[in-house]
MOPAC internal coordinates of N, CA, C and O (Angstrom, degrees):
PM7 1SCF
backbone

  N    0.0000 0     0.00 0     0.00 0    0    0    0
  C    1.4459 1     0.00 0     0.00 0    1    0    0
  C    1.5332 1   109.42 1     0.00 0    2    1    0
  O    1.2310 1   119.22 1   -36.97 1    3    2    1
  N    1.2661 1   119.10 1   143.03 1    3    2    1
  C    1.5221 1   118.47 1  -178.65 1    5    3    2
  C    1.3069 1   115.29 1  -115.93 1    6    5    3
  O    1.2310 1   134.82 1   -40.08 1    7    6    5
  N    1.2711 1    88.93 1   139.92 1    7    6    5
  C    2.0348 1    94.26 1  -173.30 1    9    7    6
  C    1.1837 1   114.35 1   -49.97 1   10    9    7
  O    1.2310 1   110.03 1     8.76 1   11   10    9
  N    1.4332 1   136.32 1  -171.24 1   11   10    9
  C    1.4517 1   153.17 1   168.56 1   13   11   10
  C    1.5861 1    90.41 1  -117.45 1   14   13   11
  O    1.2310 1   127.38 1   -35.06 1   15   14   13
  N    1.3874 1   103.39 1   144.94 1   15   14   13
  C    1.6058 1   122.87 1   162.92 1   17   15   14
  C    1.5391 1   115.83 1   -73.39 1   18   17   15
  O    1.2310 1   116.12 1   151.03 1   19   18   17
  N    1.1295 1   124.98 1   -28.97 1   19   18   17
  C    1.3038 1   168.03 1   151.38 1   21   19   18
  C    1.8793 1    87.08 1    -1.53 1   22   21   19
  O    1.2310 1   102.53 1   135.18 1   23   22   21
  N    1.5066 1   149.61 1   -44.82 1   23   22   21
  C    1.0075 1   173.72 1   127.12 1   25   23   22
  C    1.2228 1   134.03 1    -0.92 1   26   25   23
  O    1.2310 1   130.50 1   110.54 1   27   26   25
  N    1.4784 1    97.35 1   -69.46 1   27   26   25
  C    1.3876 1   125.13 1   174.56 1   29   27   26
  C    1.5283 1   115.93 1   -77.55 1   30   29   27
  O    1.2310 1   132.33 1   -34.15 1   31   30   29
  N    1.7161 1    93.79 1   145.85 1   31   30   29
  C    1.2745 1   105.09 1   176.61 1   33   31   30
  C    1.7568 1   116.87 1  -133.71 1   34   33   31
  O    1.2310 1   111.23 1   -18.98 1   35   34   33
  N    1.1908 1   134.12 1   161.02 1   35   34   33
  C    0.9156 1   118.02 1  -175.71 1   37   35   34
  C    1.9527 1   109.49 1  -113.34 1   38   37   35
  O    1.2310 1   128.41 1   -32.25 1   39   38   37
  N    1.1650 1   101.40 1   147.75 1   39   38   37
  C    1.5103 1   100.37 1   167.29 1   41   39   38
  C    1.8758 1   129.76 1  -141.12 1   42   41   39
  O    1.2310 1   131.41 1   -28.26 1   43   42   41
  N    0.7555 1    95.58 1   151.74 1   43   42   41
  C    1.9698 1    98.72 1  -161.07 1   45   43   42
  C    1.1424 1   101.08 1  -115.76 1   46   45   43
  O    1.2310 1   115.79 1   -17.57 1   47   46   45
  N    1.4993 1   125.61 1   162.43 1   47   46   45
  C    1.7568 1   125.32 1   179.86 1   49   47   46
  C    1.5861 1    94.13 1  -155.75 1   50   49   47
  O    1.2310 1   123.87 1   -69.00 1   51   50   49
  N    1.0334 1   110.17 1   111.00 1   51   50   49
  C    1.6206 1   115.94 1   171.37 1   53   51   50
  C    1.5958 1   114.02 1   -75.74 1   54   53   51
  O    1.2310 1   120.89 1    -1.35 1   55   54   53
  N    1.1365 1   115.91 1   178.65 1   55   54   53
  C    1.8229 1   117.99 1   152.61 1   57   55   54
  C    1.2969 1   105.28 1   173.02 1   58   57   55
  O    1.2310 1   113.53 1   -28.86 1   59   58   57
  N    1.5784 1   129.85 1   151.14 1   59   58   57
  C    0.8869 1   103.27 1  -167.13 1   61   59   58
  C    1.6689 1   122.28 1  -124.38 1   62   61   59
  O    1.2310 1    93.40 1    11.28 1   63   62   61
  N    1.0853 1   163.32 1  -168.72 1   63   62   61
  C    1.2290 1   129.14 1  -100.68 1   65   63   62
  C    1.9880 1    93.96 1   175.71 1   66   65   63
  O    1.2310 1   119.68 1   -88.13 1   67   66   65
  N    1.4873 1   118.22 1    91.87 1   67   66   65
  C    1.5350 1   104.64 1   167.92 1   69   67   66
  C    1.7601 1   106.48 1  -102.44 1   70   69   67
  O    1.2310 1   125.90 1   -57.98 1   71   70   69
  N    1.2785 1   106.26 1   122.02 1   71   70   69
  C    1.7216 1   101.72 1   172.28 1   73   71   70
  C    1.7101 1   118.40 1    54.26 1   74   73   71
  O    1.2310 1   130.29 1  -144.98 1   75   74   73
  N    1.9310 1    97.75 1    35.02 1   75   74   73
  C    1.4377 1    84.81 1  -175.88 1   77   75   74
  C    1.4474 1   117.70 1   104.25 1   78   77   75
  O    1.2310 1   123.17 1   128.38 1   79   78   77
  N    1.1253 1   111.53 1   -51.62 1   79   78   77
  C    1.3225 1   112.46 1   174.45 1   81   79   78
  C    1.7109 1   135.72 1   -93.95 1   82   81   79
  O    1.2310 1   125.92 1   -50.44 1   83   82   81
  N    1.1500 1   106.22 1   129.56 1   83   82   81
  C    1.6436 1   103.20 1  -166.32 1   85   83   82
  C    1.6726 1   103.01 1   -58.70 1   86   85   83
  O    1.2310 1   130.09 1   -29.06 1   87   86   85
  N    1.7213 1    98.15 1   150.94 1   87   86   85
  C    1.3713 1   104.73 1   176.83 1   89   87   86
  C    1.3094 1   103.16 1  -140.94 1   90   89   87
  O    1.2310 1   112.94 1   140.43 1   91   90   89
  N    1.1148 1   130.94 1   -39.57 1   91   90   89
  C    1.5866 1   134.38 1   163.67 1   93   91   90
  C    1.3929 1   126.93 1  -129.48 1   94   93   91
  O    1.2310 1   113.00 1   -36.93 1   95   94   93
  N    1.4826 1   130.83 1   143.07 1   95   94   93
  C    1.2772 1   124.42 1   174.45 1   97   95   94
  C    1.8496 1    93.82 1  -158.54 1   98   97   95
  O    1.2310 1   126.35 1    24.97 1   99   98   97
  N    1.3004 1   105.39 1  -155.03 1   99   98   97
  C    1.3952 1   118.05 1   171.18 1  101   99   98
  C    1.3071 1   125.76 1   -71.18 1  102  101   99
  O    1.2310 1   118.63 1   155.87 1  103  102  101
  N    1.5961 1   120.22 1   -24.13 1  103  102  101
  C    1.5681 1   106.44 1   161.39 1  105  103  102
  C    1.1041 1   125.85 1   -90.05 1  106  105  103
  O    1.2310 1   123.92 1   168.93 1  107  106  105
  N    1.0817 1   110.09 1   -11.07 1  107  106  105
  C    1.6686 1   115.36 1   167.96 1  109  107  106
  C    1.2958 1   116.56 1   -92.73 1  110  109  107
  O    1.2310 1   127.67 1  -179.02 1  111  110  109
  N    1.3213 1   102.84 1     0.98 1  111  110  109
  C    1.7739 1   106.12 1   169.59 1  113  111  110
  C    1.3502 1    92.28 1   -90.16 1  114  113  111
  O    1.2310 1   106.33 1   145.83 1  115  114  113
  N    1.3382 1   143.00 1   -34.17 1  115  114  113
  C    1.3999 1   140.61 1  -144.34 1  117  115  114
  C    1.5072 1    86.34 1  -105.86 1  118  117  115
  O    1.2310 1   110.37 1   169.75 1  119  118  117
  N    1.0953 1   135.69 1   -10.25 1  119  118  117
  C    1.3497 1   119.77 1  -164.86 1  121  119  118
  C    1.7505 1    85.52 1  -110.77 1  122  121  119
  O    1.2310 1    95.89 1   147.25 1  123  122  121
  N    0.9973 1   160.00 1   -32.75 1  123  122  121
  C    1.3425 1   164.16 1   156.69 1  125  123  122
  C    1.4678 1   110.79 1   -42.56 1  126  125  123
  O    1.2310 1   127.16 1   138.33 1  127  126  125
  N    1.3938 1   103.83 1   -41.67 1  127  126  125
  C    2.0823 1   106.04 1   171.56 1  129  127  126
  C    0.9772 1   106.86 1   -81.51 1  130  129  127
  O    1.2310 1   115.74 1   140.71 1  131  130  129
  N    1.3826 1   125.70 1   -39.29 1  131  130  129
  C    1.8835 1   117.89 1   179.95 1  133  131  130
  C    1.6730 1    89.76 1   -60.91 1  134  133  131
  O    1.2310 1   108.89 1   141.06 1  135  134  133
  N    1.2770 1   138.41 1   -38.94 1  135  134  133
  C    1.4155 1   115.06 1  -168.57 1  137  135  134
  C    1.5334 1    88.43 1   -44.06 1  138  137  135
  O    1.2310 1   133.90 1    97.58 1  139  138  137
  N    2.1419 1    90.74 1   -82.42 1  139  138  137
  C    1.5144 1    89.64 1  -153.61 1  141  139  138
  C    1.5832 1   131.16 1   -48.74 1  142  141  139
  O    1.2310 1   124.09 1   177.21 1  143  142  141
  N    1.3649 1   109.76 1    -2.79 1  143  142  141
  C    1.6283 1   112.08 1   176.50 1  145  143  142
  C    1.7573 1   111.98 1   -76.33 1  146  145  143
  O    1.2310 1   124.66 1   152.00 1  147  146  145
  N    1.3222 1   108.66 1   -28.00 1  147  146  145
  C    1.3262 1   105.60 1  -157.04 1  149  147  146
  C    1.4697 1   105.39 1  -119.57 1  150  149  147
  O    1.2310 1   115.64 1   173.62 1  151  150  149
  N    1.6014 1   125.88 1    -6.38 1  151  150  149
  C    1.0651 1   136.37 1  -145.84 1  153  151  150
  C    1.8383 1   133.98 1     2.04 1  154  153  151
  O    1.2310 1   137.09 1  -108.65 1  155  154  153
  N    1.7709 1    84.50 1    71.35 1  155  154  153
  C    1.7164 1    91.85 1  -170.42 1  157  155  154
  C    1.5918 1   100.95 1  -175.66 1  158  157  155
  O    1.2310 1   128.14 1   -74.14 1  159  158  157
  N    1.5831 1   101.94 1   105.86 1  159  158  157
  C    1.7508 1    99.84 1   173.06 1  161  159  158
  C    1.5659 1   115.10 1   -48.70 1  162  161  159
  O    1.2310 1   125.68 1   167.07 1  163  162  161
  N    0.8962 1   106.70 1   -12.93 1  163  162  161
  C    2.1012 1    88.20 1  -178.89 1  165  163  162
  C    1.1869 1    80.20 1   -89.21 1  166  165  163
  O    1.2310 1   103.91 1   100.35 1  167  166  165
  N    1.7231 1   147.24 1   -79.65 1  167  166  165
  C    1.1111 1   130.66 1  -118.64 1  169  167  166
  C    1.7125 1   102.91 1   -76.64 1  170  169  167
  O    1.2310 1   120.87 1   162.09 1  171  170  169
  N    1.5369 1   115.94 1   -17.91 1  171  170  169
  C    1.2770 1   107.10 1  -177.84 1  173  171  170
  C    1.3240 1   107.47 1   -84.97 1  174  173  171
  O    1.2310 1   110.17 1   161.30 1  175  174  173
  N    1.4933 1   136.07 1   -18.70 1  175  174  173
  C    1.5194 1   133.97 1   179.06 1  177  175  174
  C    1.5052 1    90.07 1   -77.97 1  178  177  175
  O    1.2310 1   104.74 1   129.48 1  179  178  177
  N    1.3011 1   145.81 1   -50.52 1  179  178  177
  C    1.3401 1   127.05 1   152.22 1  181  179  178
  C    1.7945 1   139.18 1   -13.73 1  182  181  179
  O    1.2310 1   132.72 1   111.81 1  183  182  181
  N    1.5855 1    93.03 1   -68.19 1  183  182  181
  C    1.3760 1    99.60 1   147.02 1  185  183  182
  C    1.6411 1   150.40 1   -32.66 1  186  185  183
  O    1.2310 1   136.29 1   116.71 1  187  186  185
  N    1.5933 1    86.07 1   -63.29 1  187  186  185
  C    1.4579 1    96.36 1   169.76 1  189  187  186
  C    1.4714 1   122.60 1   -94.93 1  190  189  187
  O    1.2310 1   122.63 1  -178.69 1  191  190  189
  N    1.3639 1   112.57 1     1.31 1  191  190  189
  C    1.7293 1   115.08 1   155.69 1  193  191  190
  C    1.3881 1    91.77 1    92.36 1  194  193  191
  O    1.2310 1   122.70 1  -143.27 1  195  194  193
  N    1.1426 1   112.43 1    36.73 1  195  194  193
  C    1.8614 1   105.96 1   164.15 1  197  195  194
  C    1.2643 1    92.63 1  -139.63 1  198  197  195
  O    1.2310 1   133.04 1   -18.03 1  199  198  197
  N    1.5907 1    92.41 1   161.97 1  199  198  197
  C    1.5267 1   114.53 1   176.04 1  201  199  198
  C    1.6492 1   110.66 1   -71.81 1  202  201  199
  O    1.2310 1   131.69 1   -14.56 1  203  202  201
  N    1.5105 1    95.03 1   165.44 1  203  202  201
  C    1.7846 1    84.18 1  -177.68 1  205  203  202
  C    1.5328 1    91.80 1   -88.26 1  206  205  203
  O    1.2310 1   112.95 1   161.47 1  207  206  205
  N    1.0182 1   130.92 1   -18.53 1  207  206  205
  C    1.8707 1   102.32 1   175.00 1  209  207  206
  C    1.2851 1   103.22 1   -51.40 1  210  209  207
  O    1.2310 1   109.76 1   117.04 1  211  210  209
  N    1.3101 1   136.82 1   -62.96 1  211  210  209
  C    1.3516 1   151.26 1  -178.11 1  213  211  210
  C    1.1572 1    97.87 1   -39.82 1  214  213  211
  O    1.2310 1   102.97 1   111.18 1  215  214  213
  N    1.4369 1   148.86 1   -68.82 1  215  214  213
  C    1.3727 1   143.65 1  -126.22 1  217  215  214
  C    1.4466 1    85.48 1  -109.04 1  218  217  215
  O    1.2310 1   107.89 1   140.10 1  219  218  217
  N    1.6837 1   140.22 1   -39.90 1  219  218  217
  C    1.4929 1   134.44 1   162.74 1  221  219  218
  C    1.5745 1   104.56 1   -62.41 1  222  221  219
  O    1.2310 1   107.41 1   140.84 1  223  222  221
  N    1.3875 1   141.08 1   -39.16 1  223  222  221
  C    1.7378 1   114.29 1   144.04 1  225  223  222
  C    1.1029 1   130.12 1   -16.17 1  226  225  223
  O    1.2310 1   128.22 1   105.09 1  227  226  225
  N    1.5585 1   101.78 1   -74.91 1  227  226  225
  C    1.0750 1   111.75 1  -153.31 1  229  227  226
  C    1.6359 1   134.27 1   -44.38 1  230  229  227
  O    1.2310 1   138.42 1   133.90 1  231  230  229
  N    1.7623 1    81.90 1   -46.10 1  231  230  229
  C    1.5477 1   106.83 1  -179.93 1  233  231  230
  C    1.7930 1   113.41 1   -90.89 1  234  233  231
  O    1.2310 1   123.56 1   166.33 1  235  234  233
  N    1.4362 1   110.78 1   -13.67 1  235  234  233
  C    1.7577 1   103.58 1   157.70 1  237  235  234
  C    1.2625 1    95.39 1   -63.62 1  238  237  235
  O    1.2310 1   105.39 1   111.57 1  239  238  237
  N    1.5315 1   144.66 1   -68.43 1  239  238  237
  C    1.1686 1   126.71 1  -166.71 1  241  239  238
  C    1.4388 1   134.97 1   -64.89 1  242  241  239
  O    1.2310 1   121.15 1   163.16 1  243  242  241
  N    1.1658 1   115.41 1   -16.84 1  243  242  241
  C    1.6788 1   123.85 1   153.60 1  245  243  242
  C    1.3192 1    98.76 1   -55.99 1  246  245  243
  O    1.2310 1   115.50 1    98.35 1  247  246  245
  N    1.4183 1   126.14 1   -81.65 1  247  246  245
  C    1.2831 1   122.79 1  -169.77 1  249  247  246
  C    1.3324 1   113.96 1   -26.64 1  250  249  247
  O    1.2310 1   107.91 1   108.97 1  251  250  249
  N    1.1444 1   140.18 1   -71.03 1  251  250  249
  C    1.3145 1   155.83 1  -117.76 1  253  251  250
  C    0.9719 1    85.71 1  -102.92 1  254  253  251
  O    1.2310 1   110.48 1   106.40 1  255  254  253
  N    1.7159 1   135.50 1   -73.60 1  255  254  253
  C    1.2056 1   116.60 1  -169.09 1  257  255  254
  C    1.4858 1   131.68 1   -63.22 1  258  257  255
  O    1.2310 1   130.99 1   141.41 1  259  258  257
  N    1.1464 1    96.41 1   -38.59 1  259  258  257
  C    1.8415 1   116.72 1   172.56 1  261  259  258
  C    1.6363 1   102.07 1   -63.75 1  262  261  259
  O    1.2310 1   106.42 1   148.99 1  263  262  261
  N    0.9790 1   142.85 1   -31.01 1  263  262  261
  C    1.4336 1   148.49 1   158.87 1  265  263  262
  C    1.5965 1   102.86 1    68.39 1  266  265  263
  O    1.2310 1   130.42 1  -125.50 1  267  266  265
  N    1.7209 1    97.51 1    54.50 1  267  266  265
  C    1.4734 1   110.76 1   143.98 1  269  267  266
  C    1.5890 1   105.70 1  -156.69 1  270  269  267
  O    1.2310 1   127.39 1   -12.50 1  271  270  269
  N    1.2051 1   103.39 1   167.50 1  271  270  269
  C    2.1629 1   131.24 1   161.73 1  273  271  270
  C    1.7525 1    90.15 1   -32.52 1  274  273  271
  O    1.2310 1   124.33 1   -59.47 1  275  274  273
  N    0.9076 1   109.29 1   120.53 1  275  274  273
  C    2.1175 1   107.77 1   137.18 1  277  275  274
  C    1.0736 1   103.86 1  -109.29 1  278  277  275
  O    1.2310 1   113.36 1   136.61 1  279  278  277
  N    1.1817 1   130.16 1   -43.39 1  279  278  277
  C    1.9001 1   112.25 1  -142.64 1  281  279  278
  C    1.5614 1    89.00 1  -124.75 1  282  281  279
  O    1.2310 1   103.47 1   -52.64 1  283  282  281
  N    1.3060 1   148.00 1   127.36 1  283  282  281
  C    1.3316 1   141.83 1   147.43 1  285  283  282
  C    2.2384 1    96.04 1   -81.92 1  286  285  283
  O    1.2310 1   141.33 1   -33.12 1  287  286  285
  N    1.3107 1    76.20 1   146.88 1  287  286  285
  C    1.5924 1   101.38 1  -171.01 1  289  287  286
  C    1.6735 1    93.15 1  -119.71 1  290  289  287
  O    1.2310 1   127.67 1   -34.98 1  291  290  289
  N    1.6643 1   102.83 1   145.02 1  291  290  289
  C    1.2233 1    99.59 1   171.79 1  293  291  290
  C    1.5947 1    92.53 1  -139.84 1  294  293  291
  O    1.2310 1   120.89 1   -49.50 1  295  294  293
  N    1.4610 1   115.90 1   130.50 1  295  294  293
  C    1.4612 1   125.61 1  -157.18 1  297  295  294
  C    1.4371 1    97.43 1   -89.51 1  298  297  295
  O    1.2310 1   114.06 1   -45.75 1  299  298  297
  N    1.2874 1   128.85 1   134.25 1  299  298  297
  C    1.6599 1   133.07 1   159.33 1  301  299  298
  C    1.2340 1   125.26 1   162.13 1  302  301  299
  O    1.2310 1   120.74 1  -155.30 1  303  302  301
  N    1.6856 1   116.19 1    24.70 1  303  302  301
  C    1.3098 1   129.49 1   147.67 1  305  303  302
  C    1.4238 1   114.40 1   104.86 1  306  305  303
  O    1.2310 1   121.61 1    37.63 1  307  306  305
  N    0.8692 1   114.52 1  -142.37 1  307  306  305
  C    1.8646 1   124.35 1   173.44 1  309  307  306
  C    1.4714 1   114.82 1   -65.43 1  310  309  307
  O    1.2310 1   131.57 1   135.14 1  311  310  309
  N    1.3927 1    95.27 1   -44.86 1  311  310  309
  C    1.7719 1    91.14 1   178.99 1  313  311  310
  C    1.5150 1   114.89 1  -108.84 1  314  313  311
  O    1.2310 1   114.84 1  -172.05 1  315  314  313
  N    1.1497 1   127.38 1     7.95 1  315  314  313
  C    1.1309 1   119.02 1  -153.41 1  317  315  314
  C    1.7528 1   111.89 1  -140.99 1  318  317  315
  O    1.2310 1   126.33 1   157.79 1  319  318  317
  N    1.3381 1   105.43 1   -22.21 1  319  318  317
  C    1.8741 1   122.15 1   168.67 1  321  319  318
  C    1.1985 1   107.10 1   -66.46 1  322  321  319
  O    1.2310 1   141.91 1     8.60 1  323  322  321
  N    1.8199 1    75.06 1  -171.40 1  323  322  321
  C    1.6718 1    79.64 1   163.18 1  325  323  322
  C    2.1100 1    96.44 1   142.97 1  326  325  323
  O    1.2310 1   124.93 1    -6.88 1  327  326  325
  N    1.7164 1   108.13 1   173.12 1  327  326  325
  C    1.3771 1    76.20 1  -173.38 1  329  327  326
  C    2.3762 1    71.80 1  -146.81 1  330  329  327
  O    1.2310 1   128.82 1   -30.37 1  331  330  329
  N    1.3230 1   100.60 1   149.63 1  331  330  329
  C    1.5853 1   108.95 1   157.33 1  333  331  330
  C    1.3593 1   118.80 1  -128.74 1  334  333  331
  O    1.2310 1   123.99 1   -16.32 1  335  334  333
  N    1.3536 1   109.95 1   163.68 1  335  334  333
  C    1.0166 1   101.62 1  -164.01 1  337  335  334
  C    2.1155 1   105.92 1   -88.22 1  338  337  335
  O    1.2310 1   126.77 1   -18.17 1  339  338  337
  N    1.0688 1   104.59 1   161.83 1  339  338  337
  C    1.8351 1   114.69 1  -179.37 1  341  339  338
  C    1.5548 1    93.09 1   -67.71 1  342  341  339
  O    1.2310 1   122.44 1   -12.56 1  343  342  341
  N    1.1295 1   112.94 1   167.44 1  343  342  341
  C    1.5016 1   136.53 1   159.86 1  345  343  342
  C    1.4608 1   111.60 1   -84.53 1  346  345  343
  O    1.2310 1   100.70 1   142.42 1  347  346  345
  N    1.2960 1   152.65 1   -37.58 1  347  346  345
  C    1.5646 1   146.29 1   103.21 1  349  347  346
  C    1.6295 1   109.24 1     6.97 1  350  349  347
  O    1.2310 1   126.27 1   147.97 1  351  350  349
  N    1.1239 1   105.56 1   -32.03 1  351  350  349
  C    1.7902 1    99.14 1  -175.13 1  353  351  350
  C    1.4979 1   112.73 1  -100.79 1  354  353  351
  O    1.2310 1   131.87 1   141.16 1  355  354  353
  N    1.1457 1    94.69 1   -38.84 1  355  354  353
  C    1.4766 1   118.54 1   177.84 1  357  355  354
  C    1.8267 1   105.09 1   -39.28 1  358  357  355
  O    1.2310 1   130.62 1   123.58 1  359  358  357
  N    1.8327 1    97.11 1   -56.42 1  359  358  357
  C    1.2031 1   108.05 1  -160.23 1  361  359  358
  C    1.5823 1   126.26 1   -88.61 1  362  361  359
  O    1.2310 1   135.56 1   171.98 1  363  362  361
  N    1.5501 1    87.49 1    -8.02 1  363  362  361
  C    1.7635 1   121.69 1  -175.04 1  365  363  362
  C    1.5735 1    94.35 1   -79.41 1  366  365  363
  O    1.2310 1   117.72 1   135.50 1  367  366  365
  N    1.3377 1   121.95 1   -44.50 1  367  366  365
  C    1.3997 1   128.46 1  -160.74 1  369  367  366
  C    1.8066 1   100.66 1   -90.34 1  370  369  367
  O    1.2310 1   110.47 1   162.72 1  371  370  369
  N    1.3970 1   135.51 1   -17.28 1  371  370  369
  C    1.2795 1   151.78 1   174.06 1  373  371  370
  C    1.5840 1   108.33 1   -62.21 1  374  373  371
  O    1.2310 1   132.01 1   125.64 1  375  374  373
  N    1.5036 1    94.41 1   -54.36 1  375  374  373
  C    1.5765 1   132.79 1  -174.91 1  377  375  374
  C    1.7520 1   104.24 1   -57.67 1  378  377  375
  O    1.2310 1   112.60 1   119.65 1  379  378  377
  N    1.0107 1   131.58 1   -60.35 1  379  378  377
  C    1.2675 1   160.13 1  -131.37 1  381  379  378
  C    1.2396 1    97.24 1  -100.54 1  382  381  379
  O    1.2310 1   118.16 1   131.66 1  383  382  381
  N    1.6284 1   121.12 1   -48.34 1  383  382  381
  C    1.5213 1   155.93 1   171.03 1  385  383  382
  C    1.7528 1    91.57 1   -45.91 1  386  385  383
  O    1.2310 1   119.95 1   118.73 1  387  386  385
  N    0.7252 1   117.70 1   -61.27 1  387  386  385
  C    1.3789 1   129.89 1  -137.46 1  389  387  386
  C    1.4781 1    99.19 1  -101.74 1  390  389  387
  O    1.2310 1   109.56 1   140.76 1  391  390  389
  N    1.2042 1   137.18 1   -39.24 1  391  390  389
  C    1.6991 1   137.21 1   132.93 1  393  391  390
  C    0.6060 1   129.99 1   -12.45 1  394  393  391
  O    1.2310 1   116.23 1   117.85 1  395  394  393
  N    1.6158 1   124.77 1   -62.15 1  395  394  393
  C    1.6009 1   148.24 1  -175.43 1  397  395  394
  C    1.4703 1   112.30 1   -92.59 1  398  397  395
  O    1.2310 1   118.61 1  -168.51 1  399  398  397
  N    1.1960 1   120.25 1    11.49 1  399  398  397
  C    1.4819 1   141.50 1   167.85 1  401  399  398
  C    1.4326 1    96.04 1  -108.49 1  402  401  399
  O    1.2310 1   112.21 1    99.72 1  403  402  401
  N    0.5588 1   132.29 1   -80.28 1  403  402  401
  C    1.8734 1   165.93 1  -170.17 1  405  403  402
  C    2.1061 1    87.19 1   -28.79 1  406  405  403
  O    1.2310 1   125.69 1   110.86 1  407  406  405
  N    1.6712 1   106.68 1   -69.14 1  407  406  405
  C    1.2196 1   116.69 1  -161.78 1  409  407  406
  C    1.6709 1   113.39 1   -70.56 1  410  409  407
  O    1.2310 1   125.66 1   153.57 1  411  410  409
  N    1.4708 1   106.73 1   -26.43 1  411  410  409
  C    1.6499 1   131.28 1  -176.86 1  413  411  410
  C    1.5752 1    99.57 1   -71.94 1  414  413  411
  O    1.2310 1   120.11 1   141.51 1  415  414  413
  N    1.2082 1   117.40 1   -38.49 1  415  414  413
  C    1.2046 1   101.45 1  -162.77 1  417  415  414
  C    2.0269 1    98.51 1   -91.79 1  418  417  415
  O    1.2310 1   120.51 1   161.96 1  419  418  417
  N    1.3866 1   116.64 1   -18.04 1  419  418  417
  C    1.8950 1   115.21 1  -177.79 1  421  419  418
  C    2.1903 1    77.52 1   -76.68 1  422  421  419
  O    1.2310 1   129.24 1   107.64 1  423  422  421
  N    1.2679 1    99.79 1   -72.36 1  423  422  421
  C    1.4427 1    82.77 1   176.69 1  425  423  422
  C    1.9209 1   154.72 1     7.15 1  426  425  423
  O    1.2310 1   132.15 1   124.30 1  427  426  425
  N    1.4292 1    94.15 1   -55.70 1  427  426  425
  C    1.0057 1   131.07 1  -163.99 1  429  427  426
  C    1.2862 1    98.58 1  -118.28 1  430  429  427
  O    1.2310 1   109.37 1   149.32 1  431  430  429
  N    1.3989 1   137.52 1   -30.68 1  431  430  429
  C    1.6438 1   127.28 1   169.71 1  433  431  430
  C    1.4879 1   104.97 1   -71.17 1  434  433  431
  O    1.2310 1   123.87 1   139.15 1  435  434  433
  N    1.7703 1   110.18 1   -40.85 1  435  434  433
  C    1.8137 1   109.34 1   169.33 1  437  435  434
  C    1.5544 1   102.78 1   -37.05 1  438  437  435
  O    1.2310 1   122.08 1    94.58 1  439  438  437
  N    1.7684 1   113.62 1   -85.42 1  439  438  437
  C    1.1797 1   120.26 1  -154.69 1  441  439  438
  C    1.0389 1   106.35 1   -35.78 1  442  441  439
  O    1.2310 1   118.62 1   112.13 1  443  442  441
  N    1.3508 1   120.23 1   -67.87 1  443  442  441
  C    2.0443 1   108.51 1   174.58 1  445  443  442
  C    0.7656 1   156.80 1   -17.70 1  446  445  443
  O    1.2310 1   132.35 1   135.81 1  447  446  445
  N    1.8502 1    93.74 1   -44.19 1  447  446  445
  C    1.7333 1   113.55 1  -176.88 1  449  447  446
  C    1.4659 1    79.22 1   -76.70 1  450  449  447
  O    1.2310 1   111.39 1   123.83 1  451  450  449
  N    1.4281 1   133.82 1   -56.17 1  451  450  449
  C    1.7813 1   120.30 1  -144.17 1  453  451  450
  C    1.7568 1   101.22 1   -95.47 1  454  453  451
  O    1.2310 1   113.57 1   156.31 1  455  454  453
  N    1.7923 1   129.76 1   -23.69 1  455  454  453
  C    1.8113 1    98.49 1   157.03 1  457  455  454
  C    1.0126 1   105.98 1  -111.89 1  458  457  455
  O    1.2310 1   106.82 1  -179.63 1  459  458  457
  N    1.3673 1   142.13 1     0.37 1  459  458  457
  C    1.4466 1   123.59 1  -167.42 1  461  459  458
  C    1.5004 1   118.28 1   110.28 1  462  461  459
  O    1.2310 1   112.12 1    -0.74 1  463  462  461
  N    1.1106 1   132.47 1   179.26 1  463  462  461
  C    1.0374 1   110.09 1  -160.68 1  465  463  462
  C    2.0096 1   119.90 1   -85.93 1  466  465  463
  O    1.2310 1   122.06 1     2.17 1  467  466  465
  N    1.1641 1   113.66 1  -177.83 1  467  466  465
  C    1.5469 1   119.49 1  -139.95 1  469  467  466
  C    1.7781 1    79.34 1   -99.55 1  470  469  467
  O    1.2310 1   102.75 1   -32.83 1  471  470  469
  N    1.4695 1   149.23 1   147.17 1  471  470  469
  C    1.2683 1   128.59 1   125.97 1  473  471  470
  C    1.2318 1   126.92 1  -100.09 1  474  473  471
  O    1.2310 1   120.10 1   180.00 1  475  474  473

């Protein structure tokens, strides 16, 4: 007996890519909202289940390659830090939003045309 397509769904994951090297995708999108959710690189590398060496990587290398600010940091400890996100980030993450909307939906008009429709 043969299945129905009827089941299946399809899914895509972008990220994006300078010279080879990753610079943005979905955990570094998720690690950019734990900033602005929590306003504090440890508590969002907490969040997102990385260490803050990892999650202070992460975002020197966004920066640098992307060749602007994301995160302003304000130095003064437990009570007194803390990090938000840039307006550059704000608009990078809008941007990015709207890609991965953008690509989901040609995506998903493919799958259709070739099994039928998506449930």
């Amino acid at each position: 007996m043969q299945k129905s397509h009827n089941d299946l769904k399809v899914k895509s994951k972008i990220w994006i890519e300078i010279g080879g090297e990753p610079v943005f995708g979905s955990g570094r999108r998720r690690l950019l909202e734990a900033i602005d959710t929590h306003g504090s690189i440890s508590q969002a590398a907490r969040a997102v289940r990385v260490s803050y060496r990892k999650a202070w990587s992460h975002i020197e290398a966004m920066e640098e390659r992307l060749g602007m600010r994301l995160v302003e940091r304000r130095v003064g400890g437990k009570h007194g830090g803390g990090a938000t996100l840039t307006r550059d980030a704000r608009r990078f993450l809008e941007k990015f939003d709207r890609l991965e909307e953008g690509l989901a939906r040609i995506v998903d008009r493919k799958f259709t045309k070739l099994f039928g429709t998506i449930r």
